[in-house]
C-alpha positions as CSV (number, residue, x, y, z in Angstrom):
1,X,0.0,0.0,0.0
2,X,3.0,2.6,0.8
3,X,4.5,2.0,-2.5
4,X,1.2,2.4,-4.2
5,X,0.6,6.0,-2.7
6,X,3.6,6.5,-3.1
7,X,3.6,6.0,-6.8
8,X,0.7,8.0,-6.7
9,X,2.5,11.3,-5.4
10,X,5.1,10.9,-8.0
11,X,2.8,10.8,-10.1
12,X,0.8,13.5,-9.4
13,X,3.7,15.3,-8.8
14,X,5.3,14.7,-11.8
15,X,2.3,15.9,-14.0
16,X,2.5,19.1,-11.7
17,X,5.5,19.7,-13.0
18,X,4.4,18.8,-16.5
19,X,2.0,21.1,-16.4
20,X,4.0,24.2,-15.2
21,X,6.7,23.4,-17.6
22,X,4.4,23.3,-20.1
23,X,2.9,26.4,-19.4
24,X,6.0,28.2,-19.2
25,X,6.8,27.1,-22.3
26,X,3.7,28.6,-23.9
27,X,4.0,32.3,-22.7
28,X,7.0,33.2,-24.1
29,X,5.8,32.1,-26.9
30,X,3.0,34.1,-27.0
31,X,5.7,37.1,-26.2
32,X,7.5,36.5,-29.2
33,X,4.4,36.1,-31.5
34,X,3.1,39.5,-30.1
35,X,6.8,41.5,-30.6
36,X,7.2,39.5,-33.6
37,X,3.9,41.6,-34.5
38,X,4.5,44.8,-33.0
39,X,8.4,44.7,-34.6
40,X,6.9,44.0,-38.2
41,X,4.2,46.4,-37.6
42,X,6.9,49.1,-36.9
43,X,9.0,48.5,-39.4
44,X,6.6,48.5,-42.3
45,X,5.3,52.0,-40.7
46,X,8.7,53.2,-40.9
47,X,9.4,52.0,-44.3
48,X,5.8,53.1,-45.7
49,X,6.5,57.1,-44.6
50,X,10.4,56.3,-46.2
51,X,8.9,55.2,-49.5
52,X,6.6,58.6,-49.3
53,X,9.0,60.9,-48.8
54,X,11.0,59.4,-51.5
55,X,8.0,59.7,-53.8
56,X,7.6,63.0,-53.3
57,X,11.2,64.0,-53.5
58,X,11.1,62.1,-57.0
59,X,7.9,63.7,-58.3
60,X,9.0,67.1,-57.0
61,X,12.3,66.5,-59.3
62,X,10.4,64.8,-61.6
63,X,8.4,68.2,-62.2
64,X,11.2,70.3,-62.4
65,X,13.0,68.3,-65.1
66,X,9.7,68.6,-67.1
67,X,9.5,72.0,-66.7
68,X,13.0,72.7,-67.1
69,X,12.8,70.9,-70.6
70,X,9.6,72.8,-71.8
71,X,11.2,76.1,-71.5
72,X,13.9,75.1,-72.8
73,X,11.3,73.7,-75.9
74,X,9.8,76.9,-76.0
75,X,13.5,79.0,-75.9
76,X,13.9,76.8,-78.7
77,X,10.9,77.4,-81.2
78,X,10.7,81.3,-80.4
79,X,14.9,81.4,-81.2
80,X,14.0,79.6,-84.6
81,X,11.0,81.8,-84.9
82,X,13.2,84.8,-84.5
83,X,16.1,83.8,-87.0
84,X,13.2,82.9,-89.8
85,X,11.5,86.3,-89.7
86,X,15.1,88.1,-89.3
87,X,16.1,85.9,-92.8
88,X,13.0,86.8,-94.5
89,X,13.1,90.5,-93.8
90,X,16.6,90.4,-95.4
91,X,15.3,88.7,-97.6
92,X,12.7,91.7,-98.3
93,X,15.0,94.1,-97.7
94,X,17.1,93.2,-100.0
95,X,16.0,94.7,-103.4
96,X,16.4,92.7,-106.2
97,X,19.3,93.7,-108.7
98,X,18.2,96.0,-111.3
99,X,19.0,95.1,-114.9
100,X,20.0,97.8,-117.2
101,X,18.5,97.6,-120.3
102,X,19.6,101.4,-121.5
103,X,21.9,101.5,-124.3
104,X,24.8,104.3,-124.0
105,X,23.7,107.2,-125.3
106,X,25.7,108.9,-127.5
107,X,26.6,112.6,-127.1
108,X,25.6,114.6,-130.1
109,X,27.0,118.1,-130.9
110,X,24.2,120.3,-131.3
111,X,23.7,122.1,-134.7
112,X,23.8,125.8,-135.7
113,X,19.3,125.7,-136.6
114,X,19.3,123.9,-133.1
115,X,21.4,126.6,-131.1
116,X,19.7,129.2,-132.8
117,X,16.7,127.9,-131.7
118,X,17.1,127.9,-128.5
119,X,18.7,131.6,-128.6
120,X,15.1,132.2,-130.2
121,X,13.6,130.7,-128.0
122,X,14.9,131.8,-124.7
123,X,14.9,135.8,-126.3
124,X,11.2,135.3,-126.7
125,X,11.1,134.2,-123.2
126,X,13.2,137.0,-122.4
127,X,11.6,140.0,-123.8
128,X,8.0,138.7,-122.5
129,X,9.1,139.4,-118.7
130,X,9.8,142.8,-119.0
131,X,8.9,146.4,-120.4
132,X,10.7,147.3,-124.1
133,X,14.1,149.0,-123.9
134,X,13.9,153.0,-123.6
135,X,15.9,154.7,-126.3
136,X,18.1,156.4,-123.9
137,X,19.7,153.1,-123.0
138,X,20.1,152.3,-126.0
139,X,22.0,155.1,-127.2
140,X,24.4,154.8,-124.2
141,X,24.9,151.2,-124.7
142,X,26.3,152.3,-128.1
143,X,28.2,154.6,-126.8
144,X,30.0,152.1,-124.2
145,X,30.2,149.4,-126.8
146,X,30.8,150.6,-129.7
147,X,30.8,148.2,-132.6
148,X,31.1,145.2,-130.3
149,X,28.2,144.9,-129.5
150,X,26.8,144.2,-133.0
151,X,29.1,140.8,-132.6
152,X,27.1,139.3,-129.5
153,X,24.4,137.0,-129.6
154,X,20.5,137.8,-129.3
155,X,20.8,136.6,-125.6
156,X,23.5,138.9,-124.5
157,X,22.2,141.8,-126.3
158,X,18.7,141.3,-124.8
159,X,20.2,140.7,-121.4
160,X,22.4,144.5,-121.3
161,X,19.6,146.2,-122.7
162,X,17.0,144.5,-120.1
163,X,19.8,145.0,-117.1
164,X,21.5,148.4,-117.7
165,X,19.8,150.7,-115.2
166,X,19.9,147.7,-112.8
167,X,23.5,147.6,-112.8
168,X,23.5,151.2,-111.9
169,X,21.4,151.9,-109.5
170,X,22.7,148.3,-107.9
171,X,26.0,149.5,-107.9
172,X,24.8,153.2,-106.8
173,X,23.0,151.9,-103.6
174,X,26.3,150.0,-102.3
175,X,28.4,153.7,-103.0
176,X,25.9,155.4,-100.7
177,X,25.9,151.9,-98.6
178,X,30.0,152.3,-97.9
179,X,30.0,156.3,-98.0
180,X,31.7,158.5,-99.9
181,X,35.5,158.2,-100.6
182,X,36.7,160.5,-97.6
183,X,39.8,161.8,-99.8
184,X,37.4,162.6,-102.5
185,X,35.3,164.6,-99.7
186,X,38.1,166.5,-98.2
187,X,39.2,167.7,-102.0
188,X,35.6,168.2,-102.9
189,X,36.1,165.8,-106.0
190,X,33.7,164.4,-108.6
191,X,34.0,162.1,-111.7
192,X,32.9,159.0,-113.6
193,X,34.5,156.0,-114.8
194,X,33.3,153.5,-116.8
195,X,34.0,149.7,-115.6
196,X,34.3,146.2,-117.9
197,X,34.0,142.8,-116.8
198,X,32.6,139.3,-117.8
199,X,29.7,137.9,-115.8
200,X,28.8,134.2,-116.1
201,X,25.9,132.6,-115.5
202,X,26.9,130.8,-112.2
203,X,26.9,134.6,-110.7
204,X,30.7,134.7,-110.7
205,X,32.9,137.4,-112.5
206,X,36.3,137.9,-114.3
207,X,38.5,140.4,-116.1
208,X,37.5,143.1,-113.9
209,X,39.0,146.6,-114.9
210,X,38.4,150.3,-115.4
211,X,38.1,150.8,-119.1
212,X,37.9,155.0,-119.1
213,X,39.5,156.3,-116.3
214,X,37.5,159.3,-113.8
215,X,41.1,161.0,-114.0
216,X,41.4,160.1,-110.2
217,X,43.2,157.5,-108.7
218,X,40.8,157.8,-105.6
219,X,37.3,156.4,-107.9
220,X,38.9,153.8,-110.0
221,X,40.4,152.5,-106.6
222,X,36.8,152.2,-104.8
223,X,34.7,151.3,-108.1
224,X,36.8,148.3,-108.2
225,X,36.1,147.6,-104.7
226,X,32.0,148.7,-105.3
227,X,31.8,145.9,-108.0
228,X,33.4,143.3,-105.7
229,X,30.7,144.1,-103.7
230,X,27.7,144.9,-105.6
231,X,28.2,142.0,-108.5
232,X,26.1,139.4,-106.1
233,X,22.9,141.6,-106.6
234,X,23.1,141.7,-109.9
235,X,20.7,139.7,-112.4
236,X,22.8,136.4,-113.8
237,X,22.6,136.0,-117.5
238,X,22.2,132.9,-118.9
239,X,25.3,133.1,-121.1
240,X,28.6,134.5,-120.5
241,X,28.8,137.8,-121.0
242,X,30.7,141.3,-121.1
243,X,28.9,144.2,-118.8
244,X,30.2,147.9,-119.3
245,X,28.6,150.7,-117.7
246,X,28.7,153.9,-116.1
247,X,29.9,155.0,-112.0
248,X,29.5,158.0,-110.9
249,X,30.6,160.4,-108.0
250,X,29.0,163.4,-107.2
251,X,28.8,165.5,-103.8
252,X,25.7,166.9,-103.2
């Protein structure tokens, strides 16, 4: 009977321990399980709000590339844009080369029934401006010229008889313009002389000279220096041609 009960305590005791062992066993498995969890848990959390920020970085850069490249598209197309219309303006600009068809002319000597002509022609044009020539100044042109001036042309005859008094009374108004030579003034002189010179059409003058001396070296001086002076007022013929006339200096 002792050994019996005996048996039975070991027994019993044994599948105490049994039981607590295998308890013990179980919990720390259950630990593990549940930090197995929570770890796993974690660590995906941590690598889901990496893998965000990543994504955003990537789209962020991914934006800017694209944006970078379409202006740099558009910089394009306007530059080409730019150098087309420049080239076609040029283009426009430039005026095409003209061709010359004209022959060369040829430079033909007039002849005398053309020059007369025109001398005709620019008389009649001439003598319609103005009044007809007093007899007067006429009879002092002869005088002055003599026999010359039967040897000038229509032109030059019609331009004297037209501009005689205006030579004058030009070359008057600068004497009483400059004043009276004082020398002559002090010896209470008076004369005339009678000046020459060629006048061309451009309003220049050559050959200037006293042809009949006043008989005083005092007027020829300053009628030289009158006609210096007064030629730019005077009427320009449309021909070269020779101009005598009259200066005189009186006291009043």
């Amino acid at each position: 009977m002792k050994l019996i009960i005996l048996a039975f305590i070991i027994s019993i005791s044994l599948h105490l321990l049994l039981f607590n062992n295998y308890k013990l066993a179980q919990k720390p498995n259950v630990n593990k399980k549940a930090l197995e969890k929570e770890k796993k848990a974690n660590v995906t959390f941590v690598k889901i709000k990496k893998e965000k920020k990543a994504e955003k970085k990537v789209t962020v850069k991914k934006t800017e590339v694209v944006k970078k490249k379409t202006i740099k598209k558009t910089i394009k197309k306007v530059a080409k844009k730019r150098s087309i219309t420049k080239k076609v303006s040029k283009k426009l600009i430039k005026a095409p080369k003209e061709i010359n068809y004209k022959k060369k002319r040829v430079t033909k000597v007039p002849t005398q029934k053309k020059m007369k002509a025109l001398e005709n022609k620019t008389l009649e044009d001439f003598l319609s401006q103005e009044d007809p020539v007093e007899q007067k100044v006429l009879n002092e042109i002869q005088k002055l010229y003599g026999k010359e001036f039967e040897s000038f042309t229509k032109v030059q005859k019609v331009f004297i008889e037209k501009n005689f008094n205006s030579f004058q009374i030009i070359t008057q108004r600068v004497l009483t313009r400059l004043g009276y030579p004082k020398l002559a003034i002090e010896m209470r002189l008076s004369g005339r002389n009678v000046v020459e010179f060629l006048f061309h059409p451009n309003g220049d003058i050559s050959n200037l000279r006293i042809t009949n001396s006043s008989g005083y070296d005092v007027f020829d001086k300053y009628t030289i220096k009158l006609i210096e002076i007064a030629y730019k007022d005077y009427p320009r013929p449309k021909t070269k041609t020779k101009l005598k006339f009259n200066v005189q200096y009186r006291l009043y």
